[in-house]
C-alpha positions in Angstrom: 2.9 -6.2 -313.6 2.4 -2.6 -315.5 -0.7 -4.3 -317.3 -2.5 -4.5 -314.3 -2.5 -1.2 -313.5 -4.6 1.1 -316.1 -7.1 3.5 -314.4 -9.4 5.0 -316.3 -10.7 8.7 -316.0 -13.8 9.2 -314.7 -14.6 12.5 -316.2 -13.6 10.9 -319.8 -15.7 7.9 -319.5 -18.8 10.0 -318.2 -18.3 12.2 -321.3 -18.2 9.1 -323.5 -21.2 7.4 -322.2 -23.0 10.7 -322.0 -22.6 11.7 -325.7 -23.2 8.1 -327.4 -19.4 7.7 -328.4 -19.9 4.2 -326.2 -22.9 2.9 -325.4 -23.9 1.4 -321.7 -24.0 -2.1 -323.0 -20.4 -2.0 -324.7 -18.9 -0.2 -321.3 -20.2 -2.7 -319.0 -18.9 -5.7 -321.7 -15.6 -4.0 -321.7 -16.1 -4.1 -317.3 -16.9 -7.5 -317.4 -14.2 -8.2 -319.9 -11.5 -6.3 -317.4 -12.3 -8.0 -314.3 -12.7 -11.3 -315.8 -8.7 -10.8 -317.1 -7.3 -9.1 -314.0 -9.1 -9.2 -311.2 -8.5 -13.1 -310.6 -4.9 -11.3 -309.3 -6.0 -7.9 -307.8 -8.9 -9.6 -306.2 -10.5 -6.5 -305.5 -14.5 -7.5 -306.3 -16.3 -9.8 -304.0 -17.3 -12.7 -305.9 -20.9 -12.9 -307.3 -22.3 -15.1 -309.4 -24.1 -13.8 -312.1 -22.2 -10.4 -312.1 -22.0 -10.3 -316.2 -25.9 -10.9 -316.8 -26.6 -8.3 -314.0 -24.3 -5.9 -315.5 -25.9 -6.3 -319.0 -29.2 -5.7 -317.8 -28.2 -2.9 -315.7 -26.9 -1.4 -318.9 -29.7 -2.1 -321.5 -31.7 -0.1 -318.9 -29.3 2.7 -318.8 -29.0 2.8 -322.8 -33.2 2.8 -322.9 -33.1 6.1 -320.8 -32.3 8.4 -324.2 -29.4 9.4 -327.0 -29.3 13.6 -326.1 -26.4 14.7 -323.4 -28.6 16.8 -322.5 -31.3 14.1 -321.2 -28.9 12.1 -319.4 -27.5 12.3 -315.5 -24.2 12.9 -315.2 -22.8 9.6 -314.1 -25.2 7.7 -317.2 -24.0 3.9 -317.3 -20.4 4.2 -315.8 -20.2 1.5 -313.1 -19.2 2.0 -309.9 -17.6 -0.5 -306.9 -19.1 -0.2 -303.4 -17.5 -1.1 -300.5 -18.7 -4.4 -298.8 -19.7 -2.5 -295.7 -22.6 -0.1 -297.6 -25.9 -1.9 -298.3 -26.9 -2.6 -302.0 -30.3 -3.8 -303.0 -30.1 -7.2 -304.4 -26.6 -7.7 -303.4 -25.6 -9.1 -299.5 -23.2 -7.4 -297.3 -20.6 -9.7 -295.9 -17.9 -6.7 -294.6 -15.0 -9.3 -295.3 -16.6 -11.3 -292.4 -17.5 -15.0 -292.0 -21.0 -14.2 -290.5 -23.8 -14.8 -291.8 -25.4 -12.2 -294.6 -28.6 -11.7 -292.2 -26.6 -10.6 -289.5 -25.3 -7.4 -291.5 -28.9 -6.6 -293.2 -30.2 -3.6 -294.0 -31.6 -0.8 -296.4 -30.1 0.8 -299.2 -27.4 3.5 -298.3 -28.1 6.9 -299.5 -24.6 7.1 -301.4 -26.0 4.0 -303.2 -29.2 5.8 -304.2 -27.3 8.9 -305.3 -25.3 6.9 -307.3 -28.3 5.4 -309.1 -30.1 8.6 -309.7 -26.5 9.9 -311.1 -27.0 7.1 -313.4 -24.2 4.9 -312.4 -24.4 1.2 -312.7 -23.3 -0.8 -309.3 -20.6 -2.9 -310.3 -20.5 -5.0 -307.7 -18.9 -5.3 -304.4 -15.8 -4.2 -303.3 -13.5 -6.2 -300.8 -12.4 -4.9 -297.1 -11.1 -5.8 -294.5 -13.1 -7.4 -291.4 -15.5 -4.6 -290.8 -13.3 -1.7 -292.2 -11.1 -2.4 -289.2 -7.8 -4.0 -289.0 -7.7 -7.2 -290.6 -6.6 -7.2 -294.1 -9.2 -8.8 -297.2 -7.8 -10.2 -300.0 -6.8 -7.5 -302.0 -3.2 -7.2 -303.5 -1.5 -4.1 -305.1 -1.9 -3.6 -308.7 1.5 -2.3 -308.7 3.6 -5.0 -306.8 0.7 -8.1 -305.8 3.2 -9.3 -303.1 2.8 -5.7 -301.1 -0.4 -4.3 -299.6 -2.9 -2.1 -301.2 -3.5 -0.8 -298.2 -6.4 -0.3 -295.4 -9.6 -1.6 -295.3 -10.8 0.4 -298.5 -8.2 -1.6 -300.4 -10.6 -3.5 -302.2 -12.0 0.0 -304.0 -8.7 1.5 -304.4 -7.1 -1.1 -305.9 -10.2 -1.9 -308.4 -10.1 1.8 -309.9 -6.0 1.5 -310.2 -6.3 -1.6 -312.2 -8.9 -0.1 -314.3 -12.0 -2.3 -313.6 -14.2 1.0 -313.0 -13.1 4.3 -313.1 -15.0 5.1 -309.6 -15.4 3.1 -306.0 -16.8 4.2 -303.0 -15.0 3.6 -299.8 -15.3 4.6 -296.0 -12.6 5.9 -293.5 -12.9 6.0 -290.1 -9.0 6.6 -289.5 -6.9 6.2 -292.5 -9.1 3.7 -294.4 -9.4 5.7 -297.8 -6.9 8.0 -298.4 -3.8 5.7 -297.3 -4.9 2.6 -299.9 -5.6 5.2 -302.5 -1.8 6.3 -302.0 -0.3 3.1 -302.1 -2.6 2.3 -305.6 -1.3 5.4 -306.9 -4.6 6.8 -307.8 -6.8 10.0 -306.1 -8.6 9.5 -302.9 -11.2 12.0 -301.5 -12.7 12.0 -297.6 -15.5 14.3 -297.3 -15.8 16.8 -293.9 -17.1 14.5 -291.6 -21.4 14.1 -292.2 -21.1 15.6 -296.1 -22.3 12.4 -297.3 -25.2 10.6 -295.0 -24.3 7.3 -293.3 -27.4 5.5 -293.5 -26.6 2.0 -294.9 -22.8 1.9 -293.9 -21.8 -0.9 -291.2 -20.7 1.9 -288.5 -17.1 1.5 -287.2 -17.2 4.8 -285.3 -19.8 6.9 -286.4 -17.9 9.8 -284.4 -15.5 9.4 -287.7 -17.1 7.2 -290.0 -16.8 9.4 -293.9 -18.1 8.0 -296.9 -15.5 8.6 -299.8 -14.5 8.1 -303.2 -11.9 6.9 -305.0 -10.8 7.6 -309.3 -7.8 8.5 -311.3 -8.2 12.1 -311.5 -8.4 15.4 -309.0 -11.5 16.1 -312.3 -12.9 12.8 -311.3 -13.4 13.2 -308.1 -14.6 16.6 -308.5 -17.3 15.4 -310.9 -18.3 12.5 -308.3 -18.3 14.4 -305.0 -21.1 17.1 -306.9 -23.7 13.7 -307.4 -22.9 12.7 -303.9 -21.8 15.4 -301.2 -24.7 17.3 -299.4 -25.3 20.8 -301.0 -22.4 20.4 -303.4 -21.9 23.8 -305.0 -18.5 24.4 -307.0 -19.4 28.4 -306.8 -17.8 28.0 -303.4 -14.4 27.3 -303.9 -11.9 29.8 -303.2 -10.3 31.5 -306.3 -6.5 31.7 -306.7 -3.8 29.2 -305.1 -3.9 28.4 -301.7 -0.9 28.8 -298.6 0.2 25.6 -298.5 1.1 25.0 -294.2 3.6 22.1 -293.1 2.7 20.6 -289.8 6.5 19.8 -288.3 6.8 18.2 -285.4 6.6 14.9 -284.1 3.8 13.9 -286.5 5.5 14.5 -289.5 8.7 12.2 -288.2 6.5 9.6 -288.9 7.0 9.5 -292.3 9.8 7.3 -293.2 12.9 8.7 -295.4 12.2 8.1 -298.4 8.4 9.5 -298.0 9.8 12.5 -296.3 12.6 13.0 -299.1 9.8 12.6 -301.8 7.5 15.0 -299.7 10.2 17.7 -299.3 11.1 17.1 -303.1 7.5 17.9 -303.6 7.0 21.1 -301.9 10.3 22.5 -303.9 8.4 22.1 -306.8 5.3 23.7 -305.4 7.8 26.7 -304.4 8.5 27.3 -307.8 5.6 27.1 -309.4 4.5 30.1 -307.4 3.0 28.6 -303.8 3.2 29.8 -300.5 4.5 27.4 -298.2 4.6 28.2 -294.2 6.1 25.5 -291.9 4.1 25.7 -288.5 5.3 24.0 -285.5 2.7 21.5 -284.3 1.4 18.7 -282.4 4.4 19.1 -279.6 2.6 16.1 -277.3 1.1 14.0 -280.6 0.9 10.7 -279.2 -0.9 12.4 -276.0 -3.0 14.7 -278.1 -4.3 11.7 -280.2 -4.6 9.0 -277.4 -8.7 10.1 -276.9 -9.3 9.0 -280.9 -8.4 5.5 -279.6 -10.3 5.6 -277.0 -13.5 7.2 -279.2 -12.7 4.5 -281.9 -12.3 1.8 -279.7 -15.3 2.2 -277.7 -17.9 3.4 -280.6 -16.5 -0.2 -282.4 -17.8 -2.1 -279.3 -21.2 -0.8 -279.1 -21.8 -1.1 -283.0 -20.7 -4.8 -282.2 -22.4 -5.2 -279.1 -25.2 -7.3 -280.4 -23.8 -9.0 -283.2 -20.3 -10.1 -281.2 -22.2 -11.1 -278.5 -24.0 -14.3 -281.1 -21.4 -14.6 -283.2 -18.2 -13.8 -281.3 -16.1 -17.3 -282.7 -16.7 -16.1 -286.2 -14.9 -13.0 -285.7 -11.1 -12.5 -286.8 -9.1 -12.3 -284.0 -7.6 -8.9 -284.8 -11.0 -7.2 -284.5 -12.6 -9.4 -281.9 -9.4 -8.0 -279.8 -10.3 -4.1 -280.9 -14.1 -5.0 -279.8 -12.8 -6.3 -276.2 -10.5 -3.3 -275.7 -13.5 -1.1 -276.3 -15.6 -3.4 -274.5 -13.1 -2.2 -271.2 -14.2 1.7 -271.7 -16.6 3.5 -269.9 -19.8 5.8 -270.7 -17.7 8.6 -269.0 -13.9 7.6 -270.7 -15.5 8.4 -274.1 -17.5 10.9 -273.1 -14.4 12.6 -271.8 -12.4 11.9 -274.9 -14.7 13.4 -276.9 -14.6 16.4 -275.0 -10.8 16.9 -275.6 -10.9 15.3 -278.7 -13.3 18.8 -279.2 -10.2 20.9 -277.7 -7.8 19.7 -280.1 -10.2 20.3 -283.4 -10.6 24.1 -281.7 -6.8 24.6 -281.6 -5.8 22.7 -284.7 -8.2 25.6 -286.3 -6.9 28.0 -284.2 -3.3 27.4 -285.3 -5.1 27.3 -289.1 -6.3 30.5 -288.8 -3.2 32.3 -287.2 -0.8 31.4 -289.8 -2.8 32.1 -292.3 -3.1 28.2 -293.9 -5.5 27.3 -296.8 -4.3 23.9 -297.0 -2.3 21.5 -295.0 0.1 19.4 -296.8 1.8 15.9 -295.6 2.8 12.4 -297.1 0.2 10.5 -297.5 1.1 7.6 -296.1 5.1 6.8 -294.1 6.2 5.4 -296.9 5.0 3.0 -300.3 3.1 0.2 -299.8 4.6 -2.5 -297.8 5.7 -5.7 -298.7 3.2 -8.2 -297.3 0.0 -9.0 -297.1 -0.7 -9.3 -293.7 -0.6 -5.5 -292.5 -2.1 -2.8 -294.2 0.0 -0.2 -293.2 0.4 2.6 -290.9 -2.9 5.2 -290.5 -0.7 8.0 -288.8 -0.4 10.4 -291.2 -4.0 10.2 -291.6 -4.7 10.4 -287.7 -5.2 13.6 -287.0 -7.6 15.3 -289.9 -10.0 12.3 -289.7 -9.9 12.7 -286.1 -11.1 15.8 -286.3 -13.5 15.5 -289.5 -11.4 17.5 -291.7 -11.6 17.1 -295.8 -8.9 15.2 -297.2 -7.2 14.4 -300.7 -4.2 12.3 -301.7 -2.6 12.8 -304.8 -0.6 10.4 -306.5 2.9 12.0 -307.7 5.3 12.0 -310.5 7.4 8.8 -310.1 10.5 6.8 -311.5 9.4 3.8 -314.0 8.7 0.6 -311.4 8.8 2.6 -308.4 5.7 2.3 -306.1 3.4 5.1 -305.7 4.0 7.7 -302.8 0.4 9.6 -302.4 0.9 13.5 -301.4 -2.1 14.6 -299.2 -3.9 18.0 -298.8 -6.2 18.9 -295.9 -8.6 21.7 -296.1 -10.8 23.4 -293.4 -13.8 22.0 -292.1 -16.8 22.2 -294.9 -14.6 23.7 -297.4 -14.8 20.7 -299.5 -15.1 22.5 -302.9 -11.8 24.5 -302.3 -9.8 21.7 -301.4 -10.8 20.0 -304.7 -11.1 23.2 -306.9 -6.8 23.6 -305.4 -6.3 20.3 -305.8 -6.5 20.5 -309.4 -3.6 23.1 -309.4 -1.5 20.9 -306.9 -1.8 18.1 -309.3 -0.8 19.6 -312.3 2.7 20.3 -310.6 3.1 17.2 -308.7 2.5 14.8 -311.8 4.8 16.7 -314.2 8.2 16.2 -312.9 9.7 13.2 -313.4 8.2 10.5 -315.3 4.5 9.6 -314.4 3.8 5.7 -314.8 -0.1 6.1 -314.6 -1.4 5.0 -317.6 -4.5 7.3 -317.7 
């Protein structure tokens, strides 16, 4: 199934569009073209009729705006998926749900309009699961399409992997962006919590809630996160190579053996390309610490549901009408109080940052490939604890033997340090997808 998966830089298709070499209308026939041949597998887009003559208008707009590089936005004619939880003009939200369109309504997100004065065209739709919380859309792995793409940004991970557009926008509240991107084997990026504004996302738990971005490349998503983030400024970033800091402990037994062989495989090869690497005991009482994100998650979910589960509550899958009712049980004062330690934890999680002197900490991305199956998406642990606390993350896809399934290797910088993290994560990438033999075609 290697055809299916062909991601396409981001950076080089920008370049391309922006200098003439292809013009708007040809890139959004070849778009067309792609998902018309692949997609019908991947089933990554939500299904709109009329997508193509949309598309081509979109595009004979885009080619009308000039010919000089110099005159056009940086994101001129590439198109872009959106998550089916972020309001589009002219296109309904659904959020992988059976309730009516009208009951999801609203304006245009920000992140949409961003997009649009990058010069991006809006590809369409992007399928997730029920609400971007547990239960699993469509979506299949472009790599194996008997195993998972992964949580509920699957349908925008898997869409970039298999080369239908070369950027997607998802969301992640726990480990809904960075874990598909793993499992796809292409580059997932969550923002500090609040770098890129909410308005016009379905809120899961707005306490979490990050709009992200998924492409091929560290480059790509470099280029994307400066049209999108709040006060992107790549002067920022931290010059020279970061301490790389290993969080052992409990957490990291979560990831299964051959994640954890990979992983350590991984940092050998950082090691002798010249990094620092520092393992810090951490997270002694993990399950404990992290118990108050459920509670936080749970409870938000209910009150962003409060009206629409009370009319429509039959409709609902029963995986997330079950999440709503265990929030539903919460108090005012429970969250209230979660948040509160939920605030210790972030203060000692920088503290422990600061003392041991870590630029960056490093983890598998997800416990282990993608599972086989369509029915779970996965396990969010290794994910858990940075989005918990609203911490930038990137997953990396590595170096990996022909037919093997991708194994993601994620970074995690400090809090609104978004342009080192991706300025580092160039550097990080350049090691982990030379060893071995790379199946990406990209």
């Amino acid at each position: 199934m290697e055809d299916l998966v062909q991601p396409i830089s981001l950076t080089d298709a920008a370049e391309s569009l922006r200098t003439g070499a292809v013009e708007p209308q040809k890139y959004a026939a070849r778009t067309i073209e792609r998902i018309a041949e692949v997609d019908g597998t991947v089933q990554s887009f939500v299904g709109e009729p009329g997508r193509a003559d949309r598309l081509a208008h979109a595009a004979q707009e885009a080619g009308r705006r000039g010919t000089e590089p110099g005159d056009l936005p940086p994101l001129h004619g590439v198109p872009v998926g959106i998550k089916d939880i972020i309001h589009v003009e002219g296109l309904p939200t659904a959020a992988g749900s059976a309730l009516p369109p009208e009951a999801m309504a609203g304006g245009q997100a920000t992140v949409v309009d961003r997009l649009l004065d990058a010069g991006a065209i809006i590809a369409g739709k992007t399928v997730t699961g029920e609400f971007a919380v547990t239960a699993p859309g469509a979506t299949r792995n472009p790599h194996r399409p008997e195993h998972t793409p992964g949580g509920t940004s699957s349908g925008s991970a898997a869409a970039v992997a298999a080369g239908l557009v070369p950027l997607a926008i998802g969301t992640q509240t726990i480990g809904s962006l960075i874990r598909p991107a793993a499992y796809c084997g292409v580059v997932g990026f969550k923002p500090s919590h609040g770098r890129i504004p909410l308005d016009g996302v379905l809120p899961v738990a707005p306490t979490f809630d990050t709009v992200g971005m998924i492409t091929a490349r560290v480059a790509d998503v470099a280029l994307a996160a400066s049209c999108l983030c709040d006060d992107w400024r790549s002067d920022r970033a931290v010059p020279g190579r970061p301490v790389l800091g290993i969080p052992e402990g409990p957490y990291m037994n979560f990831a299964e053996p051959e994640a954890r062989s990979a992983f350590d495989e991984q940092v050998a090869a950082l090691r002798t390309a010249g990094y620092d690497v520092v393992s810090v005991p951490m997270f002694e009482n993990f399950e404990e610490e992290v118990f108050d994100f459920f509670v936080i998650n749970l409870y938000e979910l209910s009150q962003a549901h409060a009206d629409r589960f009370a009319r429509y509550e039959e409709l609902y899958d029963e995986r997330t009408a079950e999440a709503i009712r265990q929030g539903q049980g919460a108090q005012a004062s429970d969250h209230a109080d979660s948040l509160t330690r939920r605030d210790a934890f972030r203060d000692r999680l920088a503290a422990s940052t600061a003392e041991h002197g870590v630029d960056l900490w490093i983890t598998p991305a997800a416990t282990g490939p993608a599972p086989l199956g369509l029915e779970s998406a996965g396990d969010s642990v290794m994910s858990l604890p940075w989005s918990g606390v609203g911490l930038p993350c990137l997953t990396i896809p590595t170096a990996r033997p022909a037919g093997a399934l991708p194994l993601g290797f994620q970074c995690v910088g400090r809090a609104g340090e978004d342009e080192s993290l991706l300025h580092w994560g160039l550097g990080l990438e350049a090691v982990l997808t030379a060893r071995g033999t790379d199946t990406r075609e990209n």
